[in-house]
N, C-alpha and C positions, 0 to 999 in steps of 0.2 A: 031373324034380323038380317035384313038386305045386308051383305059384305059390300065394301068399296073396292075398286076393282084395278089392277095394276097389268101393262103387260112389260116383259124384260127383254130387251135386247141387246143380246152381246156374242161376238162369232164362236164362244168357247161355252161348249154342251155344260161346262162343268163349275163354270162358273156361274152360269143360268140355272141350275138345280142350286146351288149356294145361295144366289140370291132368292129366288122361290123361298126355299127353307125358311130365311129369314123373314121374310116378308108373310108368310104364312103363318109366323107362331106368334103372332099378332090376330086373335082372331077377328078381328073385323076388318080384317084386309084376304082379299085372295089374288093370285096371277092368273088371268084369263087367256093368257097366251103369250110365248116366247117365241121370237125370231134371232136367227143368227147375222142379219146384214139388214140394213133401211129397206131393201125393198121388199122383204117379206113383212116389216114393221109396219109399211105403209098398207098394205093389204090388210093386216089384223087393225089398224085403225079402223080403216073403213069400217071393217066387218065388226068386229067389236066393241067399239068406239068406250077404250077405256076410260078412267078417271086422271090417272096417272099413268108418264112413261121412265121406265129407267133407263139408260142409255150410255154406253161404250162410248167413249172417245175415238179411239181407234176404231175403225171400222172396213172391213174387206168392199170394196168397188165405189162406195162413198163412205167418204168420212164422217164422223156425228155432226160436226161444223154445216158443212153442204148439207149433211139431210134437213138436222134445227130448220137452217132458212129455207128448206122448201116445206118444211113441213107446218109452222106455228101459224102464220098468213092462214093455211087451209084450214086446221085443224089444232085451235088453238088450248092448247093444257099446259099445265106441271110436268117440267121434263128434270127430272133428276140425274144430272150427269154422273158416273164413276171415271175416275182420274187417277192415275197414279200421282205419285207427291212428289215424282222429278220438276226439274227444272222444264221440259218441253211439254211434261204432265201438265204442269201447272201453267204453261203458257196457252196450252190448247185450252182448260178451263175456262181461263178467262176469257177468250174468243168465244166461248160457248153461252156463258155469262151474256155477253155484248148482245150473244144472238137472239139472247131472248129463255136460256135453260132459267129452271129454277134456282136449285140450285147443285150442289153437288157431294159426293161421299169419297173419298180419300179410298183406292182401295189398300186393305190391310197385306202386311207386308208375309205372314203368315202365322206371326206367334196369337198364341190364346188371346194375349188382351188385346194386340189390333185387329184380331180377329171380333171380339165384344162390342172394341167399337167403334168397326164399321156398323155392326148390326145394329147397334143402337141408335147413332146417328142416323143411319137409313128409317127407321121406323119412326123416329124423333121427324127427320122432315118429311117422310111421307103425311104423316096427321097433319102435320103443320102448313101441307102444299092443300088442304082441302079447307085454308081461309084466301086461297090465292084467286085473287078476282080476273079474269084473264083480262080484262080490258087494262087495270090497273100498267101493266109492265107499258103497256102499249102508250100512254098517257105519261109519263115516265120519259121516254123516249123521245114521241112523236111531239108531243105539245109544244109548240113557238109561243115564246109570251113575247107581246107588243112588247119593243124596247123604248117607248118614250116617256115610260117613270122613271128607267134606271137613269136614261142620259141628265134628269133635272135635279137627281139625288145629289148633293154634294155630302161625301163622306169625312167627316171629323174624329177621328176614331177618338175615344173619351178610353173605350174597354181595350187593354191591354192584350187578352190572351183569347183564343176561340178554343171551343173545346167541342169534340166530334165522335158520339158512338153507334153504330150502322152494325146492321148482320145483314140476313136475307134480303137482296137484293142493292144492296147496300155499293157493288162495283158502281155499279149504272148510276146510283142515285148517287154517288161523291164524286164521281166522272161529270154530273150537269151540272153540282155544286159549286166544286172547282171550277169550269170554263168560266164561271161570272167573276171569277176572282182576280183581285190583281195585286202587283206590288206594294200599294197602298195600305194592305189588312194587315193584322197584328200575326202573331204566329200562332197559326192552328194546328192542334194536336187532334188524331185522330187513331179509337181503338174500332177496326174493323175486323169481324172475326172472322179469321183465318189462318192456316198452317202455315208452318216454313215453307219457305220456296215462293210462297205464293204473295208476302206481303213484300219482297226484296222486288220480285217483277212488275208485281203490281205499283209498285210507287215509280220503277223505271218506266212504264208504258204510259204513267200524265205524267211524269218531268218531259218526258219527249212530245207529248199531246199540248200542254198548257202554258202559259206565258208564266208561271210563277214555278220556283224550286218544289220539288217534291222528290222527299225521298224517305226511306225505311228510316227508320230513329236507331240512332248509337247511345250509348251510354254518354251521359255528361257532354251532351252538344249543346249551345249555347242557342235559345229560342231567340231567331233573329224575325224580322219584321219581311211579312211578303214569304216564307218558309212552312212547309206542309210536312208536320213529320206523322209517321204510318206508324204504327206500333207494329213490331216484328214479331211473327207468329210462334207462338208458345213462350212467348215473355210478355209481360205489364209493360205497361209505359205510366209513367207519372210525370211531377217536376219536382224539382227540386232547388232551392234558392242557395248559392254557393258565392259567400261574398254580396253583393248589392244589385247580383246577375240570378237570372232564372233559367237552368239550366233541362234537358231530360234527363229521366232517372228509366234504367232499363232492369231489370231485375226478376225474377223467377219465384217468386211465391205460388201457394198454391192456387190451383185455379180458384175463380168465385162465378159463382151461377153458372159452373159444367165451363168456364171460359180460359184461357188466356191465349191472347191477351181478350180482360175483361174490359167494359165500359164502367161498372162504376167503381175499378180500379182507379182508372183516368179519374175521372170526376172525385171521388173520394180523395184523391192525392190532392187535385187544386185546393180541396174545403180543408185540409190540412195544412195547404201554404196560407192559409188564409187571405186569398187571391181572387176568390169568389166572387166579391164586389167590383172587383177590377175585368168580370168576363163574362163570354159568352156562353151557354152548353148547348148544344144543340141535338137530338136524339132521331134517328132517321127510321126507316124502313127497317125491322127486322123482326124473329121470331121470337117467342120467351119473355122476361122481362129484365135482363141486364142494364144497367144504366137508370135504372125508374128511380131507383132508391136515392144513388146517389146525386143524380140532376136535383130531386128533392132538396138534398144537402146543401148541394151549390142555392138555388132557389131561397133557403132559408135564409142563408148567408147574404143577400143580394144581387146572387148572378142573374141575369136576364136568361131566361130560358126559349127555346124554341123546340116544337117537337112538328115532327112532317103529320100532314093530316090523312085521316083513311084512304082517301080517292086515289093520291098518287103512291100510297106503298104500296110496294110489291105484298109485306105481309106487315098486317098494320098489327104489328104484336107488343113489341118496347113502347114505340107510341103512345099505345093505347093505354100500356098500365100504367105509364110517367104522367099521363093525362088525367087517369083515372084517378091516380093519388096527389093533386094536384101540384106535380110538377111541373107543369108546361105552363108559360105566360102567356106566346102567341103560338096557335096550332094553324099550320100556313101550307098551302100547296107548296110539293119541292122548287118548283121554277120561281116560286117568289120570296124563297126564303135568305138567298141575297139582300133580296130588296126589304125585307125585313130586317137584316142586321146591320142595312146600311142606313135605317130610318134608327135606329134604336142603339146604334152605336154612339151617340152623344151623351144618350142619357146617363 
């Protein structure tokens, strides 16, 4: 059986026989070649021209940032970043993310079980980067939708609440989301999956990007209109009704489907406020199937659902299965899924 084929680049001998290791007791993966800086990375492409690449942030003479953008235009794959989970860890990610990475693995801090799972997660998104359409990121991105449906759309919001669950690739696709948004929407809650550090940054880099508030969700904040709350990494987000007000609820259960914070955590809390009739769900770009079940739930209940269609996921996995099990009402290009919830927001 053909192996799929990986190569690792990172400037420490020792951390590349680690990752190797890892990626190797997976048998239908092998590393075809390791470099310690981009410009022997870009040599082994050529010559190798792997399936996948794993890739250092940090990097001696260029950084992974600078290589990503000279590298994807040529030579375009699954680039798996390693990151540590600081606060500049997590800022470089994201730039990495923007650049076009797949996605990325947290490296572990050194005990057994972050050491477990890093390894698992790398091996979990390596399979998972060999549904990655390379056009797809690019289309994502690239694509201008004509603006002369949005400008004749008049918005009468009828649905109360939006509701938002995204993984792989999921920065990118709630960054083109957001820019279509404005003061006018109801309050969207959104569980994107990611660690600490990274979802406090990430909600500061579109409040500073976008005309509407965005920020990390606290406990018992108060869902106001034109407000983007992020679920904070390694806690649930929900809502909660306090009084004749609808409030966030932040809280630490256990994970559900390998997640928190989870998607049909989110979603499963609205079909509990029994609020579902009153909103939106919408199910974006990512791997696994977190959120299918519960969009489902919403669905039953009367929520108008939305799920991003294969063309523009980065990895058309939640999608698929939310769709698969007939969750999804309208399954729409990202770029036009505004214009979907602003055709559908009266109903």
């Amino acid at each position: 059986m053909k192996k799929h084929t990986v190569i690792v680049v990172d400037d420490q001998r020792s951390v590349r026989s680690m990752i190797k290791r890892w990626i190797e007791s997976d048998p239908n993966w092998e590393v075809i070649g390791e470099a310690a800086n981009p410009f022997e990375a870009r040599d082994l492409i050529v010559e190798k021209q792997p399936e996948v690449m794993t890739l250092d942030v940090h990097m001696p003479e260029m950084d992974g940032i600078a290589f990503l953008k000279k590298l994807l235009p040529q030579h375009p794959m699954p680039v798996i970043m390693f990151s540590s989970s600081t606060t500049e860890g997590a800022s470089i990610t994201l730039e990495a993310l923007e650049a076009g990475a797949f996605d990325y693995v947290t490296k572990p801090i050194g005990t057994p079980e972050s050491l477990t799972e890093a390894k698992e997660d790398l091996l979990s998104k390596l399979n998972e980067s060999l549904n990655f359409n390379k056009s797809n990121i690019n289309i994502a991105l690239k694509t201008k939708f004509p603006p002369t449906n949005k400008e004749k759309l008049k918005t009468n919001f009828k649905r109360k609440f939006i509701l938002i669950g995204s993984s792989t690739g999921g920065t990118t696709a709630l960054r083109k989301l957001l820019d279509e948004v404005d003061e006018s929407f109801p309050p969207i809650l959104i569980a994107q999956h990611m660690p600490e550090n990274f979802t406090a940054l990430f909600a500061q880099r579109l409040n500073a990007e976008l005309k509407i508030q965005v920020r990390e969700a606290k406990d018992k904040e108060l869902l106001q209109q034109g407000h983007v709350y992020i679920a904070p990494g390694n806690y649930h987000l929900g809502i909660q009704k306090l009084g004749s007000e609808y409030y966030t609820r932040i809280f630490q259960t256990d994970k559900k489907n390998g997640h928190r914070p989870s998607v049909d955590v989110l979603f499963e809390s609205a079909a509990e406020q029994e609020i579902a009739g009153n909103s939106i769900g919408i199910i974006l770009t990512g791997m696994g199937s977190d959120g299918a079940k519960g969009l489902l739930q919403l669905k039953e209940q009367g929520c108008l659902t939305i799920g991003q269609n294969k063309e523009t996921c980065v990895v058309y996995g939640m999608p698929k299965v939310a769709y698969e099990l007939g969750a999804v009402s309208y399954q729409v290009p990202l770029g036009d899924i505004v214009d979907k919830i602003k055709e559908v927001a009266s109903l």
